[in-house]
C-alpha positions in Angstrom: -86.3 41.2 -26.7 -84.9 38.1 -28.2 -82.6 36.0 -25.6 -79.6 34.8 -27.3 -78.3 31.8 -25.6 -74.8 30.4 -26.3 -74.4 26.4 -26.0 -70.6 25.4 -25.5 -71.0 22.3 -27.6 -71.9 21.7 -31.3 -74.9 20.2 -30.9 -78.3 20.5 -28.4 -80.6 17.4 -28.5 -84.1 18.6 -30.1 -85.7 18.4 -26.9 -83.9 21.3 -25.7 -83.3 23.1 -28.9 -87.3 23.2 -30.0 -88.1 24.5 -26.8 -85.1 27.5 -27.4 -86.3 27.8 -31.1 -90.0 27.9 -30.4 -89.1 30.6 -27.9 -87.8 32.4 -30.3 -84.0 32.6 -29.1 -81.4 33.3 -31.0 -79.2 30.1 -29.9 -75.4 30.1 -30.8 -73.0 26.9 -30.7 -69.2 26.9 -30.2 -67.4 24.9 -33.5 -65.8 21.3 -33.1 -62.2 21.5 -32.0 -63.2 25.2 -30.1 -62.2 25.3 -26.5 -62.3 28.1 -23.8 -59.9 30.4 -25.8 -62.8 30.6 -28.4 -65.9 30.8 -25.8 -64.0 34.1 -24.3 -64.2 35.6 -27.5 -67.5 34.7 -28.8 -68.4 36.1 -25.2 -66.8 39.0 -25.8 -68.4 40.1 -29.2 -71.6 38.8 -29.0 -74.7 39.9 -26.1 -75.1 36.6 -24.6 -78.0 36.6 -22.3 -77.7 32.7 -21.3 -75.2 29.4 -21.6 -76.2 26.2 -21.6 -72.5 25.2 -20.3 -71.4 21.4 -21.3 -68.2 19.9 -21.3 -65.7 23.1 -22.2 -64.3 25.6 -19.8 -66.2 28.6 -19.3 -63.5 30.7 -17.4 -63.3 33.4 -15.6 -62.7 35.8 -18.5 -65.1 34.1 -20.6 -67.6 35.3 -17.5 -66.1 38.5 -17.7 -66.2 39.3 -21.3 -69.9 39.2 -21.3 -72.0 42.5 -19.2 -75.0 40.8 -20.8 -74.9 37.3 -19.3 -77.7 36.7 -16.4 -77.7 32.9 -16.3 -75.5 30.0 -16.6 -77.3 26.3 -16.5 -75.1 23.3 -16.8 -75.7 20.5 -19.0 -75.7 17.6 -16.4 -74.6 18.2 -12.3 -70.8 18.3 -12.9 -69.4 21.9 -13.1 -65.8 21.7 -12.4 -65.7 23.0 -16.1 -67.3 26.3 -14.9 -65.8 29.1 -12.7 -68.6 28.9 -10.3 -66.3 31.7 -7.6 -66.4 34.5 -10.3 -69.9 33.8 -11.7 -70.7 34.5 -7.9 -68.9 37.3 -7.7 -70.5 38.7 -10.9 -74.2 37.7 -9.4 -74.9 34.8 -12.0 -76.8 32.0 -10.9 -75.0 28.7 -11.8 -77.7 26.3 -12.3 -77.9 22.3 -12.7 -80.3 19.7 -14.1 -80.2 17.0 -11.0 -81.4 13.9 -11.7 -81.6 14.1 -15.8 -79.0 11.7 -16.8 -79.4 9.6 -13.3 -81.0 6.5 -14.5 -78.1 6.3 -17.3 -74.9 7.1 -14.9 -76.5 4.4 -13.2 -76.6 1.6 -15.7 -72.6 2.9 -16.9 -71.8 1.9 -13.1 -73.3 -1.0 -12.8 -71.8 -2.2 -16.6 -68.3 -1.4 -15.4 -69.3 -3.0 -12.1 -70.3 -6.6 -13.8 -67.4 -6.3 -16.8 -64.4 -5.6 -14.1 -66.1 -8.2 -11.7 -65.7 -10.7 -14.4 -63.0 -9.4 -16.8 -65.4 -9.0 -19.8 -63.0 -7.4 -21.9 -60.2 -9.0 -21.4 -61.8 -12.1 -22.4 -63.5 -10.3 -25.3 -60.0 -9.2 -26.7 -58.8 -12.9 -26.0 -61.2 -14.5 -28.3 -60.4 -11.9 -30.7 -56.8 -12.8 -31.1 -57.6 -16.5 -31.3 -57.5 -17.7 -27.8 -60.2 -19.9 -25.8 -59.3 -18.2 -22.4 -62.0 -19.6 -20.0 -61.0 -17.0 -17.3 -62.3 -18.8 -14.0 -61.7 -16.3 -11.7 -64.0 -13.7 -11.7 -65.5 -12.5 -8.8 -69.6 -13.2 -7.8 -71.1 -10.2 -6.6 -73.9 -12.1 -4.4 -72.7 -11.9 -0.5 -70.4 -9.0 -1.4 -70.5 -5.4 0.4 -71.2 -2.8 -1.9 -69.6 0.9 -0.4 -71.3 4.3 -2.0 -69.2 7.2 -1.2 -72.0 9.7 -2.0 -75.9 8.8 -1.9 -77.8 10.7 -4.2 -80.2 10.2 -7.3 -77.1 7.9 -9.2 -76.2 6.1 -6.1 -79.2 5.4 -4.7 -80.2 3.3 -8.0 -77.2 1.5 -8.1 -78.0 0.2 -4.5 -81.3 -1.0 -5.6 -79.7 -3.1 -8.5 -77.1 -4.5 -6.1 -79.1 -5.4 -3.4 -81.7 -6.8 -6.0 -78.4 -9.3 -6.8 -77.7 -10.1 -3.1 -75.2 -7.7 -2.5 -75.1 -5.6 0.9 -74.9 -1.5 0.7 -73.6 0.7 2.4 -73.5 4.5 2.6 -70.9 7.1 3.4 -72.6 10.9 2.6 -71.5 13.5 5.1 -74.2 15.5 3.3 -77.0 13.6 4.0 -79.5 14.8 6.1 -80.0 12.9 9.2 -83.4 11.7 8.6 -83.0 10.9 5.1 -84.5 7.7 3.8 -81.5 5.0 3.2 -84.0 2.4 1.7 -82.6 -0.6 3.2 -79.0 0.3 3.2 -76.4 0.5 5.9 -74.6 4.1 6.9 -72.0 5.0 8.3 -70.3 8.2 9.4 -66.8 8.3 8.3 -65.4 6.9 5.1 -62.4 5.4 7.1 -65.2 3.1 8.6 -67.0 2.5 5.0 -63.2 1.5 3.1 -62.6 -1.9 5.3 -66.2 -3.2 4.1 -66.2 -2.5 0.4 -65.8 -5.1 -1.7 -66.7 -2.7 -4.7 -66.2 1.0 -3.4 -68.6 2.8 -5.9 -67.8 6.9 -6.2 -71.0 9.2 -6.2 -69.9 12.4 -5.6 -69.1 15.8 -7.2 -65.1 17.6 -7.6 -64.9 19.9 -4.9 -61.8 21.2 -2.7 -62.8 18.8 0.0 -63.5 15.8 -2.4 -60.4 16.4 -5.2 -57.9 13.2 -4.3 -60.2 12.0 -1.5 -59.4 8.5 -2.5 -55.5 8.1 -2.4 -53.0 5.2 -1.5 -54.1 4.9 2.1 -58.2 4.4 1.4 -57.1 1.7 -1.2 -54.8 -0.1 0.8 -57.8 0.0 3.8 -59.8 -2.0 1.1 -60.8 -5.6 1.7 -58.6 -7.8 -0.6 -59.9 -8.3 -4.4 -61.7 -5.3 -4.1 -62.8 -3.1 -7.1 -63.0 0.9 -7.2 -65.8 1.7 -9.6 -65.4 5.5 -10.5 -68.5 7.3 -12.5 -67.8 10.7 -11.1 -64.5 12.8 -11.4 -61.5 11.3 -12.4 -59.9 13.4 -9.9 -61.7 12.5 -6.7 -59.0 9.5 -7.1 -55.3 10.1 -7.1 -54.9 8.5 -10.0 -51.1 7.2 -9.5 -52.1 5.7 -6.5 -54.6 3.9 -8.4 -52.6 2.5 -10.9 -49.7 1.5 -8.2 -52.4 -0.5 -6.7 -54.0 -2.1 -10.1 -50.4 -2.9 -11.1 -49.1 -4.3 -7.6 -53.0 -6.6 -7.6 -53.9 -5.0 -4.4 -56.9 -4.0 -6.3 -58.4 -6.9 -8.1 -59.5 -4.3 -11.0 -61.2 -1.0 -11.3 -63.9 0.5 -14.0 -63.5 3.7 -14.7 -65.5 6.1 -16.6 -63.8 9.4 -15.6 -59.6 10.2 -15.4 -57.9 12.6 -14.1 -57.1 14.2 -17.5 -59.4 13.8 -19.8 -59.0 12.6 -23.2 -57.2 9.6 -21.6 -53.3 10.6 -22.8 -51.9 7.8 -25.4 -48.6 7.3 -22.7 -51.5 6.4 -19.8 -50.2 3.1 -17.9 -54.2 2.6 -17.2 -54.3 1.7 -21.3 -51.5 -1.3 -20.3 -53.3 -2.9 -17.3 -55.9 -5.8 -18.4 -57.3 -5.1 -14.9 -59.3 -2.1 -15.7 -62.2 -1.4 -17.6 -62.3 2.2 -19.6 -65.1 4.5 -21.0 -64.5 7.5 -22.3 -66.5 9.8 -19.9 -69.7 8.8 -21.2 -72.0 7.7 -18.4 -74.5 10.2 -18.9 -74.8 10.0 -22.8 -77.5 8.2 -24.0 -80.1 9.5 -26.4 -82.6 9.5 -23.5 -80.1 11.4 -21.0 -79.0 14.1 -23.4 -82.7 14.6 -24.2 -83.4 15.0 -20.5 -80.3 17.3 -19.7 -81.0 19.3 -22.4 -84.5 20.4 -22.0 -83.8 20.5 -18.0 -81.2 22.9 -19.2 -83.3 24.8 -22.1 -86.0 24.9 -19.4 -84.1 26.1 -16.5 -82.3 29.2 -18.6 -86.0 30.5 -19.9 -87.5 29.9 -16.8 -85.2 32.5 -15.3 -84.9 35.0 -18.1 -88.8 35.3 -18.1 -88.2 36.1 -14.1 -89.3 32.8 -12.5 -87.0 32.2 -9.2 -84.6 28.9 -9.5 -84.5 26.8 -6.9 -81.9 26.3 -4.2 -81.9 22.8 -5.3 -81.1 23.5 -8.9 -78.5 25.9 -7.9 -74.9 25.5 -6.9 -74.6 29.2 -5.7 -77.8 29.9 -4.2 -76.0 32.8 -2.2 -76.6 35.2 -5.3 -80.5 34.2 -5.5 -81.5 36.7 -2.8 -79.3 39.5 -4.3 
């Protein structure tokens, strides 16, 4: 039987989409400007065996609609995007590609690390307009503490770039096993204790119940002074008025941020009027070479189950319905 397999996107880098072709899948895409209103009913109508889920909702009654579906695979680690409660409840393996965009979330962190530290593009926009501003007080990295809230396959390489610059690391993971390797870096066991060293508090980690907001008025204002907040993750692990109270009083002396808490970035957002933050829109994992890598993790991981082969625990953010 032919597995059709429906990407929520308009687009699959080749490396995924020749491995689905050569299969011999029958792969469907949602339309530009389609959003989980449309997914539900392309879930409804057609016998989806598989989706390759990326930055859309797939909801509840998208899950629903669809007797057929057996997988789900994420396009990347994030799935706040997916109900992950009801695919349980319907026995469907949510699965992940860890590590496939990791080198390029990496080098997004450490860029909004450098151009916050030294207010790239503020001056940028100066020189622009006709002004020789020589700002002269950016911060130097070198002898600073660098605090990771989260230490996995992202976080880990940004502590080898900043301790390669002279920076200090230091680790807060309540995850992490106790014998885990910390390659040179310091841990601690509460984030309380981590927030009073951080010259740049780096976020690592993924939107959960526990995690949503975990950084609010109280852990900025337990920051050393002229700190920055670096934020790669989910918008929405920070409370994001606290945030701008504290860019817009200079407690903070700036932030980079590649995820908000509402994404696209709303026209009326006071982050756009603060020359103390540095924005992205949300695309830390999207180089050439990442989307490759997520998408044939992803093309790999849904055939490897439809022809039977066990996922991993790992690779799998409801493991509880492997052994069903």
């Amino acid at each position: 039987m032919t597995p059709t397999i429906l990407v929520t996107a308009p687009t699959l880098a080749a490396a995924g989409l020749d491995l689905l072709t050569t299969r011999g899948c029958r792969v469907l895409f949602t339309e530009p400007g389609q959003g989980a209103v449309d997914i539900e009913a392309l879930m409804t109508r057609e016998p989806v065996d598989a989706v390759i889920s990326r930055t859309l909702d797939l909801t509840a009654a998208a899950l629903k609609a669809c007797p057929t579906l057996k997988v789900v695979c994420k396009h990347g680690v994030g799935v706040s995007n997916i109900d992950v409660d009801i695919a349980t409840a319907l026995g469907i393996p949510v699965l992940v590609t860890p590590g496939a965009n990791a080198q390029s979330v990496a080098e997004m962190t450490l860029a909004l690390m450098f151009a916050a530290a030294r207010r790239v593009p503020w001056m940028d926009r100066q020189l622009r307009q006709g002004q020789w501003s020589r700002a002269q007080d950016g911060l130097q990295l070198s002898g600073r503490t660098l605090g990771l809230v989260g230490y996995g396959q992202v976080a880990r390489r940004v502590a080898a770039a900043a301790r390669a610059i002279g920076m200090a690391v230091v680790v807060y993971d309540p995850l992490l096993p106790a014998d885990a390797a910390l390659d040179g870096v310091e841990r601690v066991e509460r984030l309380d204790q981590l927030l009073p060293l951080s010259h740049v508090l780096s976020l690592h980690i993924p939107l959960t119940v526990q995690t949503r907001q975990l950084i609010g008025a109280a852990q900025l204002a337990a920051l050393p002074a002229d700190a920055l907040l670096i934020n790669t993750a989910r918008g929405e692990v920070v409370d994001e008025a606290a945030l701008i109270a504290a860019l817009q009083a200079r407690q903070l002396f700036a932030a980079g941020l590649d995820t908000m808490a509402i994404e696209p970035l709303q026209a009326d957002s006071p982050l756009l009027q603060l020359d103390n933050v540095v924005l992205t829109p949300h695309v830390g994992g999207s180089t050439p070479a990442a989307l490759a890598a997520m998408a044939q993790g992803a093309a790999r991981q849904v055939l490897d189950y439809l022809d039977g082969k066990p996922a991993t625990a790992a690779s799998c953010v409801n493991p509880q319905v492997l052994n069903r």
